[in-house]
Each structure stands twice: as C-alpha cells, then as structure tokens.
N, C-alpha and C positions, 0 to 999 in steps of 0.2 A: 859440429854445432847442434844438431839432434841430439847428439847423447848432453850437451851444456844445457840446450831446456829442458829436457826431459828430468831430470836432475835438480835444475830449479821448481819444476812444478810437483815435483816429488815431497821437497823439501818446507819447513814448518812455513805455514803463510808471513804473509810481509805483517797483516795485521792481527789483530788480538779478535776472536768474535765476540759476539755480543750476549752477553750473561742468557742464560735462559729467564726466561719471563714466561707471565701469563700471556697467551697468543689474543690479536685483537679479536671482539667478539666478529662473530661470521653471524652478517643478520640473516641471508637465508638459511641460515641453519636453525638462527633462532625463529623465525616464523616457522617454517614446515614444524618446528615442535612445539607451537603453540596449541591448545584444545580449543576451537571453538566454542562459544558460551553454548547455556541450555538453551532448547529452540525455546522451552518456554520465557528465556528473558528474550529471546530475538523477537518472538511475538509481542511480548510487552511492548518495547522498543519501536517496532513498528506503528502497533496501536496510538502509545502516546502521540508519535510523529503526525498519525496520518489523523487523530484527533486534533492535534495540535493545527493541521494544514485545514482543516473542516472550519476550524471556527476562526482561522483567518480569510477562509473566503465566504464565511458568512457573513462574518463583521464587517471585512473591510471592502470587500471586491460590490463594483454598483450591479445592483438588481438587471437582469437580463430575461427581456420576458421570453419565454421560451414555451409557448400553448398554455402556461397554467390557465390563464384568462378560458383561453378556448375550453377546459378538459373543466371547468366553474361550472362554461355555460352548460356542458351534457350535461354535467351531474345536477345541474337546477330543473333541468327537465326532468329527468327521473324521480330527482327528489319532490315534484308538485305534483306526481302520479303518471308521468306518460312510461308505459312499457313498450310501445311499438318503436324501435331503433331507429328505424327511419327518419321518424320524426324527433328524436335524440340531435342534436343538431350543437356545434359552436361556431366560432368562429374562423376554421378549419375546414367546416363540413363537419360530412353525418361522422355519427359514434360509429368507431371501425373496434373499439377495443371487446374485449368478451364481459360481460356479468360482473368479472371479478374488480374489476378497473372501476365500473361502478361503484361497489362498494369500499373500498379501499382511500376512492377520493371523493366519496362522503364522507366518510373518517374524519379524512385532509381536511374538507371544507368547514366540520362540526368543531373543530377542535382550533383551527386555524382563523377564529372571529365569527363564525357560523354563515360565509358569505364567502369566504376565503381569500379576505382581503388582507389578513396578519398572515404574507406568505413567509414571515420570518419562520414562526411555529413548527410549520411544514417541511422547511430548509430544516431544523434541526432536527425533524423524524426521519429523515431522509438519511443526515449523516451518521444517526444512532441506525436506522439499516447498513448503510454503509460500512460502519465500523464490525457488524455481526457478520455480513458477508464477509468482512475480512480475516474473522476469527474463525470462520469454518472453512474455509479458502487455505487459511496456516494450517490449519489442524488435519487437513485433509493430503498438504504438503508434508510433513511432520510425517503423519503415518507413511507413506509414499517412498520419503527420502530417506527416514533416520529410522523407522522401525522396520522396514525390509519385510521379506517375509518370514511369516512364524515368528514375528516379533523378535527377533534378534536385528541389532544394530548394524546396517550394514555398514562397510567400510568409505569413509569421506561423507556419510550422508548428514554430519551435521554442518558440512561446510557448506555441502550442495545446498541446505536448507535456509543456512545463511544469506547465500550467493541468490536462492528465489526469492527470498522475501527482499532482500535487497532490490533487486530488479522488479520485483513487482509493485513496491512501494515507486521506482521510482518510473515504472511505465504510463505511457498516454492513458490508460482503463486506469489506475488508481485514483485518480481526480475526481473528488465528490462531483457529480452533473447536477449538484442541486441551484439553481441559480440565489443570487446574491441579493441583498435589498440594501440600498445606497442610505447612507445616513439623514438624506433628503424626502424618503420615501415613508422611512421607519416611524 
C-alpha cells in the first residue's frame, strides 16, 4: 500500500493548474516602494491645514476671554507714562512680564481699534506668528531628519519627516491659543 500511494502521488496530478498570470499586487510591497513626497510639499500641506484650522477657530469658535482685558489694562498704564512696574497693574495683578510684553501688546492694542477692543485683528496676528513658528519649526525638522549630516540625505529621513509633521500638526501644542470672538461680540 506505500509503494500504491507513493506512485499515485508521483504520478500527473488529478487536475489541470492554473495558466500563469500576473500575481495579485502585494500592497506592502507596494508601499515600502513608495517615495515620500518633498518635505517641501509636506510643509505646504501642513501650513495650508493648520491655516485652514486658524481661521476656523477664529471665525467660528465663541470668544474666550483669557487675560487679554487684564494684559489692555498694563499696557494702558504704560501707555499714559507710568514706568514704575509696580504700579503697572490689571485685572490679574501687578505686570509680571519683562519690557518686551509691553511693547509687543501696544502693538496689539494700536492696531487692534487703539483700546484693543477689535480683539478679532489680534487673533489673526497671532495665527500669522503661529503659522512662521511653524515654518521654522519644519525647516528646522527638515534639516534634522532629511538633510543629515554634511548635507547628505539620510536614509527614511523623508518619511521620518513626514511621520513629525504629521504628529505635530496633529499634537495638543499645534492649536492656535489665540482665543475666538463669537459672531455676537464681532
């Protein structure tokens, strides 16, 4: 009986196989040989999004007042001549911040109805910093992960660079902190 199967399974199969054909595609094969885009469209890409995310929470998300009123009242002090700090004063208490906060949110106040009550103006200075911090933030990734050192390309660093901007778009820190002004306010 050994040598009767051994004999059958020696001999031509029962059926016919099947034509050669093209093999199905094998998708991780086709990803691993995908190239990652340029960082510089990954940066665009970002930008647009996180542009995009800026000015749905300026337009749509309501106003959240978060010390502007207070950081009005220092700077109205300073601004009508007092330099002694102490007597710098909001709603908050005394001015804790340095010189530079001063001037920065006289700026704010000059530009944003000269009282700094159009805190719309403000929100979108804030998101146009926002968006520059994120362009030297890429570019500092960028050099880091995809130019290596001595400027040679290191190996996966445009994926890695993908994989940051990815995460960092979608991390707690990428959210403009500028608050919102509700369509009742505006």
């Amino acid at each position: 009986t050994r040598r009767s199967l051994r004999s059958r399974s020696r001999g031509a199969p029962s059926h016919k196989p099947f034509p050669k054909t093209a093999s199905p595609p094998n998708v991780l094969n086709t990803l691993t040989n995908l190239s990652p885009p340029s960082p510089f469209v990954v940066l665009l890409l970002m930008l647009l999004f996180e542009a995009f995310l800026g000015y749905v929470i300026v337009t749509r998300v309501g106003y959240t007042e978060i010390d502007w009123v207070a950081y009005m009242e220092e700077v109205s002090g300073y601004l009508s001549g007092e330099r002694n700090y102490y007597n710098l004063r909001g709603g908050t208490g005394p001015l804790v911040y340095p010189a530079l906060f001063l001037y920065i949110y006289s700026f704010l106040r000059r530009i944003s109805g000269g009282d700094g009550g159009d805190v719309r103006v403000a929100q979108w200075v804030f998101v146009v910093v926002y968006l520059v911090n994120r362009v030297v933030v890429g570019f500092i990734y960028k050099r880091c992960l995809v130019d290596g050192r001595k400027g040679k390309e290191e190996e996966g660093g445009k994926w890695r660079f993908l994989m940051s901007m990815i995460l960092l778009s979608l991390s707690k820190a990428s959210t403009p902190s500028t608050p919102s002004v509700s369509s009742t306010t505006a």
